[in-house]
N, C-alpha and C positions, 0 to 999 in steps of 0.2 A: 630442502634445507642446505644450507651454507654449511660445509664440511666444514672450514676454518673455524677455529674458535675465537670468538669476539668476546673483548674486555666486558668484564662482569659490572661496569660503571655505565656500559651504554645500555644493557639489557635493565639495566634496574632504572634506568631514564625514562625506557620506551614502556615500560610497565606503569610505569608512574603517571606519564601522561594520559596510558587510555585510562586508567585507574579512575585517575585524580582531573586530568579535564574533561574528559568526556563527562564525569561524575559531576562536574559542576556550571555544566552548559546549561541544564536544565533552569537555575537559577539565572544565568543570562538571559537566557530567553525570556523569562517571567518578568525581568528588569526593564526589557524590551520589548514586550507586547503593552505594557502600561500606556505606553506613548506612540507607538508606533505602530500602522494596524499591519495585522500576525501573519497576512501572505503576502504583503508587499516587505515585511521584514526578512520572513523565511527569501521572499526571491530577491532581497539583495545581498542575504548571504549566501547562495548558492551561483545565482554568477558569477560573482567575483571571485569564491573558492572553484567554479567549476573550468570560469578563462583560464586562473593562476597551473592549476593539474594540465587543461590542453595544451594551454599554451609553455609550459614546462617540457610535456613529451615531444612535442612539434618541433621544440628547438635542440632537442637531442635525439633528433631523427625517427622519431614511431612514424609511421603512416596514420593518417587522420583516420579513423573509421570509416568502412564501406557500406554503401547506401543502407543495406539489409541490418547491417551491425546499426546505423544510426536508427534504424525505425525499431528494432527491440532496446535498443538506448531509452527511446521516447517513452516505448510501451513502460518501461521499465519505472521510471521518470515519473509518470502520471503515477503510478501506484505507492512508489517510495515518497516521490518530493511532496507530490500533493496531496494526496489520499493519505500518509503519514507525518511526515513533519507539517505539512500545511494544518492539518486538522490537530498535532502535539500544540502548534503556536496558538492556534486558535484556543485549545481548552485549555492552556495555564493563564489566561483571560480567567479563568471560574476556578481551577483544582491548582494548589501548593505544590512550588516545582517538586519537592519530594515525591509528596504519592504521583504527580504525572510519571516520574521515575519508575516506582515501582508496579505503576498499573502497565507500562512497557514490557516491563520485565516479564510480562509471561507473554512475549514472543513467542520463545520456546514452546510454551504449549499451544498454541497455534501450529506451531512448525511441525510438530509431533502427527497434530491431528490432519495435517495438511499432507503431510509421508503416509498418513493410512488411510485418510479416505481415496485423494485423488491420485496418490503417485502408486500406493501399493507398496513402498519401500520398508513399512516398518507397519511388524504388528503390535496389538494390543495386548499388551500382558497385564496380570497383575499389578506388578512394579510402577508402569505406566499408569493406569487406570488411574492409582492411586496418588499419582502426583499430580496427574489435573485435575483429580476432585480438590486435592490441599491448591493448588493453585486457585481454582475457580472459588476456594472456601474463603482465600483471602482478599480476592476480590470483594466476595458477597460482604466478610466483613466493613472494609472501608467504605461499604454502600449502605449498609441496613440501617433503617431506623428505627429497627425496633431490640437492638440489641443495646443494651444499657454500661457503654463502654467508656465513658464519656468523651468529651469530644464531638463536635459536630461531623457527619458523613458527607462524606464529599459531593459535589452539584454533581448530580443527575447527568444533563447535559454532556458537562464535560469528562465524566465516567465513558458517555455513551461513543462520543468521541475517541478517548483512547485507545478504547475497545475495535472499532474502524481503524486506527494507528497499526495494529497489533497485529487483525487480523490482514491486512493491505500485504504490511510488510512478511507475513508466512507464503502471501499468494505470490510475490513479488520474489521471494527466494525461492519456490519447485520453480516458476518462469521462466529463471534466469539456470538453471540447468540444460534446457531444453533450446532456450533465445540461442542465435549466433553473437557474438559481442567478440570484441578486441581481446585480443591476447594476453595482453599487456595492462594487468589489474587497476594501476594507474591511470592508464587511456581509458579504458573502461569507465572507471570511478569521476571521472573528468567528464567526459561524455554526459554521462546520465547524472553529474548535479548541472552540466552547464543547460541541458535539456530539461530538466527541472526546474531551475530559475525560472528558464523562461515560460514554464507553464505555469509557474506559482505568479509571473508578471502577469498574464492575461487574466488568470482568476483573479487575480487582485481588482486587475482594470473592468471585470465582469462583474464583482462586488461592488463596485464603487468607492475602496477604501480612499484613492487619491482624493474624492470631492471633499474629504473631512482633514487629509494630511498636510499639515502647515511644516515644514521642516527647521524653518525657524525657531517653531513655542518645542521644538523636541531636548531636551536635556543632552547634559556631557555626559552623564551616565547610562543613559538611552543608547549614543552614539557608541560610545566605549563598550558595551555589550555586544555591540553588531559586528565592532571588528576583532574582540574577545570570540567572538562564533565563527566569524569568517579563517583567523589565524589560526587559533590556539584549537579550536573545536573541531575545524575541517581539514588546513593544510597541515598545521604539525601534527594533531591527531591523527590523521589519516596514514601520513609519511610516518609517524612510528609504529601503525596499525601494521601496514606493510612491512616496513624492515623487521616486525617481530615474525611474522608470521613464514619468512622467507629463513628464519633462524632457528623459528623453535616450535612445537608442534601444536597444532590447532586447538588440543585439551586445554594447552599452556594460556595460550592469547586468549579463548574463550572463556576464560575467569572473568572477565570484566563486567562479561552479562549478569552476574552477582555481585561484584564491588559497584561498582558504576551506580545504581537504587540506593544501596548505603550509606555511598558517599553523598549523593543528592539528599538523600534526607537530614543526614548528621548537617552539610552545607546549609539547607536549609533554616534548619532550628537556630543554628548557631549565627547566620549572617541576617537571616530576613525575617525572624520572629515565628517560624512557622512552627506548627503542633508536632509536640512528639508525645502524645500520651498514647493508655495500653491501647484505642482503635489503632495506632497509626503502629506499633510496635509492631500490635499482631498480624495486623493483614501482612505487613512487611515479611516479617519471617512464615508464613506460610506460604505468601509467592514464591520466596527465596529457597526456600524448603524443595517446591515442585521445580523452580529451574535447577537446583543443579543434580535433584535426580532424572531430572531429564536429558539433563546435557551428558552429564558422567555414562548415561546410558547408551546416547545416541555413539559417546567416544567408547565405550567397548563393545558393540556393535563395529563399527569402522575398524577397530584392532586385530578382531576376530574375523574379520571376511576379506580384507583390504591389505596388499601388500604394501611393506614397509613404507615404500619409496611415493606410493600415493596418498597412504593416510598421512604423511608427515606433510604432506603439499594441497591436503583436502578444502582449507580454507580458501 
């Protein structure tokens, strides 16, 4: 963390952003898979944000990444870009950007289960048990049909999908402990979305979406979502992700994994017509429930074993 103390106007900026756009990407996206198919959309917003990151550090002297650092890039890449964002664009084709939101939102308990099966790092307690039962409960909610909540349950399909999102991205974070990767979290983060792109471009060109994509019949509002994700979602998102995280501690920045679902649902209802009855309330606050006694846990944990100077730089 940055000893100096920074104006109280740029931290409540940088909050704001991951808060508030990351929280409303989810509805761009959904704006933009309508018209545009969902891994040639995912790969032309991660080139373009992944050139802008390299080619940013490149001109302010990082060293490119070394062979071994670009092949856990890649590794890294297939699991995040495509195995996760590829498969989030695909299922808000079927599931309301909301609940795609909040069916994300139990990363965390993947991550959890992913620290105690295969890393060993954390065990099962009580405490835990219980918050990926209330997580997994509010999954089951949003999916059941036989619970008389009203409201239809979300497409199957695109649940099962999420679910792949979720779990990708917990295998993709123990990975990336162990990967060699750049130093320099920016470089890094450039790296593995500009390697991403370009696996989300192949899969695209392996699905066949270009034989149906006419760029012409695509809308202004189609267009303006794609660079609404590439700007506001990746580079300024990212760039305030980072300056927060270099300023103030990991607990802090990590709130967003429970505003972020919130906000997409409230964004939701309010801009795109989407459901907010008691299915959608409750699975919500059940996941929301499990993440942040997951995360509050995993950060006292870190506080209690971890000196000052790393748990404040652990993100």
């Amino acid at each position: 963390m940055d000893p100096d103390p920074q104006p109280k106007w740029k931290t409540l900026l940088a909050f704001a952003i991951i808060y508030f756009v990351w929280g409303s990407t989810f509805l761009a996206i959904r704006v933009g898979v309508h018209e545009v198919p969902p891994f040639l959309l995912a790969a032309m917003r991660f080139v373009v944000a992944g050139l802008v990151l390299y080619g940013w550090m490149i001109a302010r002297g990082e060293p490119s990444p070394a062979l071994k650092e670009w092949a856990s890039s890649t590794l890294l890449a297939l699991l995040i870009f495509v195995f996760d964002y590829g498969l989030l664009f695909w299922a808000e084709q079927r599931v309301p950007s909301g609940i795609a939101a909040v069916m994300l939102a139990t990363i965390p308990a993947f991550m959890a289960l992913s620290e105690i099966i295969f890393l060993r790092t954390q065990k099962l307690t009580v405490r835990l048990a219980l918050a990926l039962a209330i997580g997994m409960g509010g999954v089951a909610v949003l999916l059941s049909r036989s619970l008389n909540l009203g409201g239809a349950p979300i497409d199957r399909a695109g649940a099962a999908a999420l679910m792949v999102c979720a779990i990708s991205w917990s295998i993709a974070s123990a990975l990336a402990r162990k990967l060699p990767l750049p130093s320099s979290k920016v470089m890094s983060s450039g790296a593995q979305m500009l390697a991403g792109g370009v696996l989300l471009g192949l899969t695209s060109t392996a699905l066949g979406e270009f034989h149906n994509f006419h760029p012409a019949s695509v809308s202004r509002a189609a267009w303006l979502s794609l660079v609404y994700l590439i700007v506001a979602g990746s580079i300024v998102g990212f760039t305030a992700y980072v300056w927060l995280i270099h300023h103030h501690s990991p607990t802090k920045v990590g709130t967003y994994a429970y505003v972020n679902p919130v906000v997409a649902v409230v964004i939701g209802y309010f801009f795109a017509g989407e459901e907010l009855g008691l299915r959608t309330a409750l699975g919500t606050t059940f996941v929301l429930v499990s993440v942040i006694v997951i995360t509050t846990t995993r950060a006292e944990k870190q506080a209690a074993t971890l000196p000052v100077k790393e748990t404040t730089e652990a993100a």
